[in-house]
GUNULO-580005 format. One record per residue (C-alpha): residue in three letters; x, y, z. Coordinates in steps of 0.25 Angstrom, whole numbers, plus 2048, in hexadecimal, padded with zeros to 3 digits. Layout:
BEGIN
ALAXYZ...
END
This chain:
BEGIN
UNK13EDC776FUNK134DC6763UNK140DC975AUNK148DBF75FUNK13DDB475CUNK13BDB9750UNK14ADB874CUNK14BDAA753UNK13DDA674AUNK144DAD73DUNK152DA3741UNK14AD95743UNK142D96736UNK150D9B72CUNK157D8F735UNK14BD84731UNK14BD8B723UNK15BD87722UNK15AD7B729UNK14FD7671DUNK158D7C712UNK163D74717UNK15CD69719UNK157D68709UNK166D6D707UNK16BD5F70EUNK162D56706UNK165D5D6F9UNK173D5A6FDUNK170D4C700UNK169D496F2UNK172D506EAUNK17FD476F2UNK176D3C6F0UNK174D3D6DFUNK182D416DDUNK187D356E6UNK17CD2D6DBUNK17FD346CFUNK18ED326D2UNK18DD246D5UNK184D206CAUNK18DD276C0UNK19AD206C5UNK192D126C6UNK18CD146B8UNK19BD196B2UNK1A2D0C6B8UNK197D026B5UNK198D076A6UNK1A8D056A8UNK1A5CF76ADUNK19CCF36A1UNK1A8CFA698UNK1B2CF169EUNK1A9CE669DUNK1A7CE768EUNK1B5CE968BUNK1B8CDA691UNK1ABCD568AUNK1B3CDC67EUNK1C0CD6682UNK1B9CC867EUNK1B1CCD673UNK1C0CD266CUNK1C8CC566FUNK1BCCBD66AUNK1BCCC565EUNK1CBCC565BUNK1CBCB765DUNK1C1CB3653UNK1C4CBF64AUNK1D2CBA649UNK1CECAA647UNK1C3CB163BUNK1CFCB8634UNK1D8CAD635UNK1CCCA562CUNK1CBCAF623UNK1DBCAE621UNK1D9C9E621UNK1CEC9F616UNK1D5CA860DUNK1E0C9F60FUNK1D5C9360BUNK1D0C9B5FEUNK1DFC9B5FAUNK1E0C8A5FAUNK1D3C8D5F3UNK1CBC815FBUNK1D7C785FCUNK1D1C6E606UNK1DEC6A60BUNK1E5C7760BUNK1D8C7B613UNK1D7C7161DUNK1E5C74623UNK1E3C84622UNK1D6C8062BUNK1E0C77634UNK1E7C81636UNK1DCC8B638UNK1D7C82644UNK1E5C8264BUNK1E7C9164BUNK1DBC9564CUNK1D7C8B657UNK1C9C8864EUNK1C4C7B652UNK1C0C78643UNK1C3C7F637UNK1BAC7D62AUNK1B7C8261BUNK1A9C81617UNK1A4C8560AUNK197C8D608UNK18FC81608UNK194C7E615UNK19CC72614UNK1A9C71617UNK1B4C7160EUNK1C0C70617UNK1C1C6F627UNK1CDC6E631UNK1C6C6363AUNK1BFC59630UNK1B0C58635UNK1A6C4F635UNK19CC5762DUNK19EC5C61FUNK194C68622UNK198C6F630UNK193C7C62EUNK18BC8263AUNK185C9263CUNK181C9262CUNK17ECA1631UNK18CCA4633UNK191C9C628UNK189CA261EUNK18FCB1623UNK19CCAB61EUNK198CA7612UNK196CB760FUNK1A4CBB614UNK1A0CBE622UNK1ACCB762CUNK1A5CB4637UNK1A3CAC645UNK198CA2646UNK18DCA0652UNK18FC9465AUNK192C86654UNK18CC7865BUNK193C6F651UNK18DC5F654UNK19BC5C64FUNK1A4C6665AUNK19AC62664UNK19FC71669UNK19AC80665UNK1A3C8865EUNK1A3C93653UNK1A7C93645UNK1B0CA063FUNK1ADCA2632UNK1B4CA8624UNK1B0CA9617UNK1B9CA060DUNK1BBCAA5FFUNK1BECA15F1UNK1C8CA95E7UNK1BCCB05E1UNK1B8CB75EFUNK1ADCAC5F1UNK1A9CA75FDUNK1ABC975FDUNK1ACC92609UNK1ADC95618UNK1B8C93623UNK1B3C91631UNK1BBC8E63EUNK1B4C8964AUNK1B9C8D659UNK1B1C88665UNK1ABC8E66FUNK1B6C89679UNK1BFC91672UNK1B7C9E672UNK1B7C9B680UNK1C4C9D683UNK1C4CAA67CUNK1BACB2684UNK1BDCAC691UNK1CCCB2690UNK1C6CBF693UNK1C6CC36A2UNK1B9CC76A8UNK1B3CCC6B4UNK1AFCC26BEUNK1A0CBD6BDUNK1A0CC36AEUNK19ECB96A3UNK19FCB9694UNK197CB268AUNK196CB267BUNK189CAF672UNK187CAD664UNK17ECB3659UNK173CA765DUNK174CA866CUNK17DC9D66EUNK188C9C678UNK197C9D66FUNK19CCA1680UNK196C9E68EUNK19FC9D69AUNK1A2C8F6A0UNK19AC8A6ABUNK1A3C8A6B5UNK19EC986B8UNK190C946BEUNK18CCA36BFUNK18DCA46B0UNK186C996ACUNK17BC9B6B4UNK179CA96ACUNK17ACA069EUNK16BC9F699UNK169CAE69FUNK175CB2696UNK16FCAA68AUNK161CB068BUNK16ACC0687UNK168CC467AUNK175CCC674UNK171CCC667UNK16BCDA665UNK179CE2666UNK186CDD663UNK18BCE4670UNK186CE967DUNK182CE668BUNK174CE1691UNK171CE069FUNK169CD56A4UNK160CD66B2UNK15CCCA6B7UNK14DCC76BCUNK154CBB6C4UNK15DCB96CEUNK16ACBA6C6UNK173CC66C5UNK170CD26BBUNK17BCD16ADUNK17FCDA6A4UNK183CD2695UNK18CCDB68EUNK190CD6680UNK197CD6672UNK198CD2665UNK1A1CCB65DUNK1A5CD1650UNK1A7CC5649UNK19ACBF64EUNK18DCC0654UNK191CBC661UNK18FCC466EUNK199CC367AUNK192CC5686UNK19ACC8695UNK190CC869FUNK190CD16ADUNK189CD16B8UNK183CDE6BBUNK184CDF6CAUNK195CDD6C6UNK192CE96BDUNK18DCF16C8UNK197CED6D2UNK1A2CF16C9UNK19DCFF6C5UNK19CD006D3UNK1A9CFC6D9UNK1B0D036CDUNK1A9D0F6D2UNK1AAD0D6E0UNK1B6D166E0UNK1AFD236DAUNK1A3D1F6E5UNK1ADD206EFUNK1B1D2C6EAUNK1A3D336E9UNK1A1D2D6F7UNK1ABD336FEUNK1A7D406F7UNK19AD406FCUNK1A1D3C709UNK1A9D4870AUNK19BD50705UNK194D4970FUNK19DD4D71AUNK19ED5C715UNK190D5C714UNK18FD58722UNK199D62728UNK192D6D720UNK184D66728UNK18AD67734UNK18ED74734UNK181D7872FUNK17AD71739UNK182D77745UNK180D8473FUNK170D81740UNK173D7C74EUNK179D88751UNK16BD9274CUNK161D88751UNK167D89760UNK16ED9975DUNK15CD9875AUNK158D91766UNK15FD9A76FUNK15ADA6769UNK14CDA176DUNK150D9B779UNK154DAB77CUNK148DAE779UNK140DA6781UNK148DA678DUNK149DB778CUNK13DDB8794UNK140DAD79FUNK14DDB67A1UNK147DC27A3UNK13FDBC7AFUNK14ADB57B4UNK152DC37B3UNK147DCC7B7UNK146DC47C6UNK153DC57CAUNK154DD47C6UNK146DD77CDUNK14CDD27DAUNK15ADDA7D6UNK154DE67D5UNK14BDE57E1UNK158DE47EAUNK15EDED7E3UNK153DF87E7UNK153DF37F3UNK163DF47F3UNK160E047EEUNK157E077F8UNK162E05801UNK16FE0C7FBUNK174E0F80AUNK172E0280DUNK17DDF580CUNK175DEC802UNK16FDE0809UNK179DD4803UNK16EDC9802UNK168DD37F8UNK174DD47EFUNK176DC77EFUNK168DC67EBUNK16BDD07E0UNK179DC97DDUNK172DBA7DBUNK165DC07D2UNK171DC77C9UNK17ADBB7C9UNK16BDB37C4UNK169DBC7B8UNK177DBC7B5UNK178DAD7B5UNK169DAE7ADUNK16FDB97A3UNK17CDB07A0UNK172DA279DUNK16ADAA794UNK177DB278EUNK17CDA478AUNK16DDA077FUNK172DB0779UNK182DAB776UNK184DAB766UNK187D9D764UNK193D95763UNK19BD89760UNK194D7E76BUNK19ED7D776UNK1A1D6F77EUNK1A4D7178CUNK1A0D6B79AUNK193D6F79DUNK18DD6B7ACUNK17FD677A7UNK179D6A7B4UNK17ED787B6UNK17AD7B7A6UNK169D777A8UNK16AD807B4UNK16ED8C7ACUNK163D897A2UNK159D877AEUNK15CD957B1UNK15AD9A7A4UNK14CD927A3UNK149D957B1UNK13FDA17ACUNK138D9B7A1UNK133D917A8UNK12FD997B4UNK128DA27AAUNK120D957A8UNK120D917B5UNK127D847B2UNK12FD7D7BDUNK13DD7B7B6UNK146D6F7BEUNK153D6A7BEUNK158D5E7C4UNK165D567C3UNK166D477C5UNK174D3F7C4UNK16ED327C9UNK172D337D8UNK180D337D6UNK185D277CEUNK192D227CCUNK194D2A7BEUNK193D377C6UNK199D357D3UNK1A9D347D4UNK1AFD337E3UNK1BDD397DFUNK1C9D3B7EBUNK1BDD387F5UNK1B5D467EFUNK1A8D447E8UNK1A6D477DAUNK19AD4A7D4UNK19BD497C4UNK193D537BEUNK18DD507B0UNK191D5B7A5UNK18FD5A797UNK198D6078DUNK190D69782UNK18ED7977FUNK189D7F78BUNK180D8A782UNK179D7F77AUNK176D76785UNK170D8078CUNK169D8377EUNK163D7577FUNK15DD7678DUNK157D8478CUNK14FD7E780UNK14CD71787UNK147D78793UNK13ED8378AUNK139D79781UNK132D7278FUNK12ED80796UNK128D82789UNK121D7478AUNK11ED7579AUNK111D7D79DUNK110D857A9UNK113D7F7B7UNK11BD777AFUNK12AD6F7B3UNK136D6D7AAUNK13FD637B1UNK14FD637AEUNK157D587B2UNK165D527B0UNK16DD457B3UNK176D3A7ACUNK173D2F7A5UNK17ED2579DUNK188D3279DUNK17ED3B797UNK179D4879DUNK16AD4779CUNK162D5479CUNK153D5179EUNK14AD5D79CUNK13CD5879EUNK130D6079FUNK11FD5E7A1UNK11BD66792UNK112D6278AUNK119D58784UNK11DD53776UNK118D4976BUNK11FD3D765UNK11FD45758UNK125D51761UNK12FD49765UNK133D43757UNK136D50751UNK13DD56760UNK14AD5D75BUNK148D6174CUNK14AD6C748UNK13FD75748UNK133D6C74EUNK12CD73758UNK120D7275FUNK11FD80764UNK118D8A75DUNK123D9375EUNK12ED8A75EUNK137D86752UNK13ED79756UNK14DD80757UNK14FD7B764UNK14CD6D767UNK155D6C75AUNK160D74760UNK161D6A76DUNK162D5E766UNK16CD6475DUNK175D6876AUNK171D5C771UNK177D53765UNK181D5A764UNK188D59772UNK187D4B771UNK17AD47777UNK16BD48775UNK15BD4C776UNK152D4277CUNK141D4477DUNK137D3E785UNK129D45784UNK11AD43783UNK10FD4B780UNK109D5178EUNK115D4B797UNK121D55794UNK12ED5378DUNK13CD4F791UNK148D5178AUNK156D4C78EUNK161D52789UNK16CD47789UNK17BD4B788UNK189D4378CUNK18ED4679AUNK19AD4B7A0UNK19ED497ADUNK1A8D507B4UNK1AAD4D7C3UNK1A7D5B7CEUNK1AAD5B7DCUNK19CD577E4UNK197D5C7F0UNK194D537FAUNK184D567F8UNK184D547E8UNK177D4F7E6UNK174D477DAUNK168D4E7D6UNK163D5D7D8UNK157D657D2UNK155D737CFUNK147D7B7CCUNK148D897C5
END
């Protein structure tokens, strides 16, 4: 027997040992799915959200290369137009139809010759003024052979901005003698950058060298406007490409200002983004790989699960394959007392049978003997069933009532070794409706079944009921009872212990709390498993000093028997 304790002790503590390892195993597990899932995400997020800004700066780049061909192409065709001037060597004439002509073609609004001084010597559109030069910066970059593209104009005269396009004039000797500008408003550009398609609630503005507006969007967008000062106050001058992001402390959505630079000028096109567009973008562009990695972990998730599953029936399996070993144990020496009477009064008759060979044997004492055998027999095969290796749990139909009298008879002698009153009483409130049927003019009684493994059920009660022998003191009761309530089988087993503590009671069914000291917590654990798993559940009432009930809680079956005509609805038994 004490190597059977000691085996059953060895078995809890390497089944607590695993069941901790496991439980680091799970979270393990669960952190590394968790920074792969992170990891995963934040790598195809940050790869489509550099694609975005890629695809964004190839349709600011779209409008920085039409800009630039366009005004390349208008400061070649001056070049060609002032060597053609240096040939008519100043003709005045000659000049002003070449500039004519310039302004038609090249859709200038103004074409003009200015000499170093700044005067002009000949102009397509005769102007007020005999001195019109503006940006003397950019003129006198001209007068050292640089072509080049002025900073915004605001000419009192055009009452519009534009901006001058500038060549150097060369005299037969390779000097530089005058300069040829052509002037294009700011309408004009206009018309240039706005042919370029671009994502809705994007915007593109250009600046020049000094801050001023040579683009802004027209009004008619209210949301761009409204962002006009905060676009103004960004400085671009620093690099001649890149991107700056721009948080903002008010109300107003986040930006990110990406930018480039013409190469003809110092002028810096600006398409602005809203960020949480960005973000939106990178994430819906990488939805599909999310969705990918989600239904990965999905199929993982769900492997895992069948994996705990198993895992956790197995542990189901050696906590009650545990329990029932100790139930054995304990209910080894009730059997023997339960055994030893019977045989004590079977070997008395038989002496007395002995003593009397010539004798016919009296029939009321083999039937005594016949009835005491028949008792162990029925004894020996309740008690063969906790020693069965187990198996698979089989559902079948299961008379509730005739399965807690067979566990009364195994429990029988531990509590009268304590000289505890065991009780059993039924009660299928005075037959309702829901368990009488009048059929063919026969009465029916409905009996309540439940369908669960007969083996484990039984494994429940025997620990329900030792769990309160071992609470009860001597002189003690443990009361049984059963009835119907809502179509559920309700088992109440209800003693008058010691009791239990809110703090008891909060922890009632993990594994391995205990209260005993030498319990290990395996079986409470192994009764709400099995009661879970047949569908129903454990319920508690307790209170320091007033006993404890427990009701055990399952769906019921009724299946109508034939009712004797003295069927009563209630009965009660005392062992």
């Amino acid at each position: 027997m004490q190597n059977l304790t000691n085996y059953v002790e060895k078995e809890v503590l390497n089944l607590q040992k695993l069941q901790d390892t496991r439980l680091w195993v799970r979270w393990l597990i669960l952190f590394f799915a968790l920074f792969v899932s992170i990891g995963v995400t934040s790598y195809y997020f940050a790869t489509h959200y550099r694609n975005i800004i890629t695809q964004e700066r190839e349709i600011l780049g779209g409008v920085v290369k039409r800009l630039d061909l366009n005004l390349n192409a208008r400061l070649m065709a001056l070049q060609f137009l002032a060597s053609d001037v240096n040939q008519k060597k100043f003709d005045p004439k000659e000049m002003n139809k070449d500039l004519m002509r310039s302004v038609e073609i090249l859709k200038f609004f103004n074409a003009r010759i200015f000499d170093r001084d700044g005067k002009i010597i000949a102009e397509a559109w005769r102007s007020l003024n005999s001195v019109e030069v503006h940006d003397w910066e950019s003129f006198n970059q001209v007068l050292v052979g640089n072509p080049i593209i002025s900073d915004v104009i605001v000419s009192e005269q055009y009452q519009r901005p534009y901006v001058s396009l500038r060549v150097p004039v060369y005299s037969t000797n390779d000097h530089i003698e005058a300069v040829l500008a052509g002037g294009i408003l700011l309408d004009d550009l206009k018309k240039l950058v706005e042919i370029e398609k671009i994502p809705v609630g994007h915007y593109i503005f250009i600046k020049d060298n000094n801050d001023r507006v040579v683009y802004y969007p027209d009004s008619g967008e209210g949301i761009v406007q409204s962002r006009f000062m905060r676009d103004m106050q960004i400085d671009f001058r620093q690099k001649s490409s890149g991107m700056i992001v721009d948080k903002s402390i008010d109300d107003e959505e986040d930006l990110i200002y990406i930018y480039d630079k013409l190469e003809t000028s110092n002028w810096h096109i600006v398409m602005v983004v809203p960020l949480n567009q960005l973000y939106s973008a990178a994430f819906w562009h990488s939805g599909y790989y999310f969705a990918t990695l989600c239904l990965v972990l999905l199929c993982a998730g769900l492997l895992y699960r069948d994996l705990k599953q198993t895992r956790y029936f197995e542990e189901n399996i050696q906590r009650l394959r545990i329990e029932r070993l100790m139930s054995v144990n304990q209910l080894a020496a009730g059997l023997a007392h339960e055994v030893r009477n019977p045989l004590t009064a079977i070997k008395g008759f038989m002496q007395l049978i002995a003593r009397k060979m010539d004798q016919t044997p009296n029939p009321d004492h083999v039937e005594i003997i016949l009835n005491e055998i028949d008792g162990i027999d029925h004894l020996l095969s309740e008690f063969q069933l906790l020693t069965l290796p187990l198996k698979t749990p089989n559902f079948i139909k299961i008379d509730v009532e005739q399965m807690i009298n067979h566990v009364m008879i195994l429990m029988k002698g531990q509590a009268a070794s304590k000289n505890i009153i065991l009780t059993f009483h039924t009660n299928k409130d005075g037959f309702i409706s829901d368990y009488v049927d009048i059929m063919d003019g026969v009465t029916h009684y409905r009996k309540d079944y439940v369908l669960g493994d007969l083996t484990q059920l039984k494994q429940v009660l025997i620990n329900l009921l030792k769990n309160a022998i071992d609470a009860v003191d001597s002189n003690g009761t443990v009361d049984i009872s059963l009835s119907i309530r809502d179509k559920m089988t309700w088992i109440t087993v209800k003693d008058n212990g010691i009791g239990m503590s809110g703090d008891v009671l909060a922890n009632i069914g993990t594994p391995f709390f205990t209260t005993k000291e030498s319990g290990n917590g395996v079986g409470l654990s192994v009764c709400y498993n099995i009661i879970e798993s047949h569908g129903g559940r454990i319920e508690v009432n307790s209170e320091v000093g007033k006993g404890a009930t427990f009701f055990v809680i399952l769906p019921c079956v009724m299946y109508p028997t034939l009712a004797q005509n003295d069927k009563k609805a209630s009965s009660s038994k005392t062992y």
